[in-house]
C-alpha positions in Angstrom: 0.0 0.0 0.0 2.1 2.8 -1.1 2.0 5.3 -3.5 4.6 4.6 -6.3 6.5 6.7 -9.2 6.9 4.0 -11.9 8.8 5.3 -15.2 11.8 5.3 -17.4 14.1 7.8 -18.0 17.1 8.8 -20.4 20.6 9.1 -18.6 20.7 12.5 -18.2 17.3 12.1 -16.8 14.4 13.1 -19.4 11.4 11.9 -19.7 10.4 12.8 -22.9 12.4 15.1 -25.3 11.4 18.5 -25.9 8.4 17.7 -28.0 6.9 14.9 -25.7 8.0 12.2 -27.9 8.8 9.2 -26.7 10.3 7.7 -29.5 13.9 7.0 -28.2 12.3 4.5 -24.9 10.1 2.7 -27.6 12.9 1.4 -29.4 14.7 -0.3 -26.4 15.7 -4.0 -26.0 13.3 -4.9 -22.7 12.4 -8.1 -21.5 9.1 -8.3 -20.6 9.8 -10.7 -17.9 12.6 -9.5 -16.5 13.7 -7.5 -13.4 11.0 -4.4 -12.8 8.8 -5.3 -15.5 5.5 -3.9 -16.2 3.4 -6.6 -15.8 4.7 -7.8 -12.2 4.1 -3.8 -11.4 0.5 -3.0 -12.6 -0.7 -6.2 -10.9 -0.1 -4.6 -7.6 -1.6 -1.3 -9.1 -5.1 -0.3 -7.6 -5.9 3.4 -8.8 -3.5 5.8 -11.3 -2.9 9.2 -11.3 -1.6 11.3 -13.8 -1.4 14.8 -15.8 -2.9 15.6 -18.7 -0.1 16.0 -20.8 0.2 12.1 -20.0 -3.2 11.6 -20.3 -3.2 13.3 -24.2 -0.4 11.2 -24.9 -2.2 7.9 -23.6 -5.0 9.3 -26.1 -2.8 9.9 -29.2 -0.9 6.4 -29.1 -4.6 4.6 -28.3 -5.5 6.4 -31.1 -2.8 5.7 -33.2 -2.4 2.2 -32.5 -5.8 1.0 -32.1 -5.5 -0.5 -29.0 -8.4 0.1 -26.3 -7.7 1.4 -22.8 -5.6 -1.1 -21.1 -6.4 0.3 -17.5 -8.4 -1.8 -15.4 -8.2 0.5 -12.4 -9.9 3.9 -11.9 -7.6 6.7 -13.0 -8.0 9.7 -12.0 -6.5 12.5 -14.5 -5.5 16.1 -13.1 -6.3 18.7 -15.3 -8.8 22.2 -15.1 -9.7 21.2 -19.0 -12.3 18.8 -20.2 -10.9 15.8 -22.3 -12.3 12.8 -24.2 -12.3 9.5 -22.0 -12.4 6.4 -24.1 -14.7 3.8 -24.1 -14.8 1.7 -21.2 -12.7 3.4 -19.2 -12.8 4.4 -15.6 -11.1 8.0 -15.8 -12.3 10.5 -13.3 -10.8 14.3 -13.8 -9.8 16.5 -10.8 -8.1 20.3 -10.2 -6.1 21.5 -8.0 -3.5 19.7 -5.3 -3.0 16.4 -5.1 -3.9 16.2 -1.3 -7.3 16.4 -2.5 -7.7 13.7 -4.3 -5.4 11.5 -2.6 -7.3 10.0 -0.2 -10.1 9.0 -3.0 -7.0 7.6 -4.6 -6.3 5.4 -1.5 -9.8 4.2 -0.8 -10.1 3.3 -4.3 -6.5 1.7 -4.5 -7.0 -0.5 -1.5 -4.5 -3.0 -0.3 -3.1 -1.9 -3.7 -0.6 0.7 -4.5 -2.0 3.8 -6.3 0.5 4.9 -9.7 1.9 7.8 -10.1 1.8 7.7 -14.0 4.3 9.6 -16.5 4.9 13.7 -15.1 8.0 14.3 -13.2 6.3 17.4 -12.1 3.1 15.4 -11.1 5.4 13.1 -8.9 7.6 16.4 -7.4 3.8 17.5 -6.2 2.9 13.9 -4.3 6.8 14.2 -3.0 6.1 17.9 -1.8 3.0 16.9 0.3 4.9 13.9 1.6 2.8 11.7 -0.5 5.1 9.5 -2.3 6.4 6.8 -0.8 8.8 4.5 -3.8 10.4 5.8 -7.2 11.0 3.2 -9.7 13.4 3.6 -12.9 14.4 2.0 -16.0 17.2 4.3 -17.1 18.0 4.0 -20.9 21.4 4.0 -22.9 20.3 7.5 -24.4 21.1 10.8 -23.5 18.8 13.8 -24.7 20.5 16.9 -23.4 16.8 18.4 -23.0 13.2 17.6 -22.4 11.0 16.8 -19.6 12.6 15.9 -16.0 12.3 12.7 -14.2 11.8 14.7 -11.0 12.3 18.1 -11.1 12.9 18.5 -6.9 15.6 18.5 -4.6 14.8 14.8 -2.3 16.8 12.2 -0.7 16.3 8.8 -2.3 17.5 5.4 -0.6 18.8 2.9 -3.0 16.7 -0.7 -2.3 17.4 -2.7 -5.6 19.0 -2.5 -8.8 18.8 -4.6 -11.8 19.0 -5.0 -15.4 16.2 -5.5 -18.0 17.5 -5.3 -21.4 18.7 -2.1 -22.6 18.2 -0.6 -19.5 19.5 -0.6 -15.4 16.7 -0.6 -13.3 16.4 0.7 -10.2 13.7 1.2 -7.1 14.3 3.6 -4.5 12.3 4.5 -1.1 11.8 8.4 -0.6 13.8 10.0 2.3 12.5 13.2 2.2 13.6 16.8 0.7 17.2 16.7 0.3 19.1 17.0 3.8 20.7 20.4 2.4 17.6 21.3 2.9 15.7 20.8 5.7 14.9 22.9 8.5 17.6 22.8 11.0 16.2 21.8 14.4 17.2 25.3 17.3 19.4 27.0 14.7 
């Protein structure tokens, strides 16, 4: 029952490049059964989160590929537009911080752990409030030199496990808290 930041990022630590693509993670040797893999993580998934710059993307490569939703949990999208859902789906759209929707999250996530899906900033936000509790990363052989950040904070992150899956070193980390630089000094 935690609240989890599961993603891959380049080695200088994008996301996507500068035009949201994602073009240089698709292309990676992965082994679907391997260490970290997808389909050991979303079975212990019980409700998403995400932005809706992820969300539009979800839409786009549905869209282009074909494929229908392939999220059997409630998701809950953060955004202060209105968007499409697709067929089937069980997306629910909410504004403003994430404390507010995070105990809906929980409740609907149960003994499950609820995913913190694709924005580095989305992540920084559940980190902020104290929220987030694991970070797991494939890191890929590729290097953008610009883009969107894994995590754009300053934390403190303690190594558990490291791996590799193909192409890529994986590693999951627990969250310590805002980097020790800075945190409050206790009397000074």
């Amino acid at each position: 029952m935690s609240t989890v930041y599961y993603t891959a990022t380049t080695l200088d630590g994008f996301l996507a490049d500068p035009d949201d693509s994602l073009a240089w993670l698709m292309r990676q040797d992965l082994d679907e059964s391997g260490p970290q893999n997808y389909g050991a993580f979303i079975a212990t998934v019980g409700a998403l989160v995400m932005g809706s710059t992820t969300y539009e993307w979800v839409l786009a490569h549905l869209a282009g590929s074909g494929e229908p939703w392939s999220y059997s949990q409630p998701t809950w999208v953060m955004t202060t537009r209105e968007l499409p859902v697709p067929e089937g789906a069980d997306v629910r759209f909410a504004k403003g911080a994430v404390t507010d929707v995070y105990d809906d999250l929980r409740a609907a996530a149960g003994e499950r752990d609820v995913w913190v899906v694709g924005g580095g900033d989305l992540a920084g936000q559940f980190a902020d409030a104290g929220l987030l509790d694991t970070v797991i990363v494939s890191i890929a052989p590729v290097v953008l030199g610009a883009g969107r950040p894994l995590l754009p904070r300053r934390l403190d992150l303690e190594l558990e496990e490291t791996a590799r899956n193909g192409a890529f070193v994986t590693a999951r980390y627990t969250l310590a808290g805002p980097l020790l630089e800075d945190r409050p000094t206790v009397g000074g």
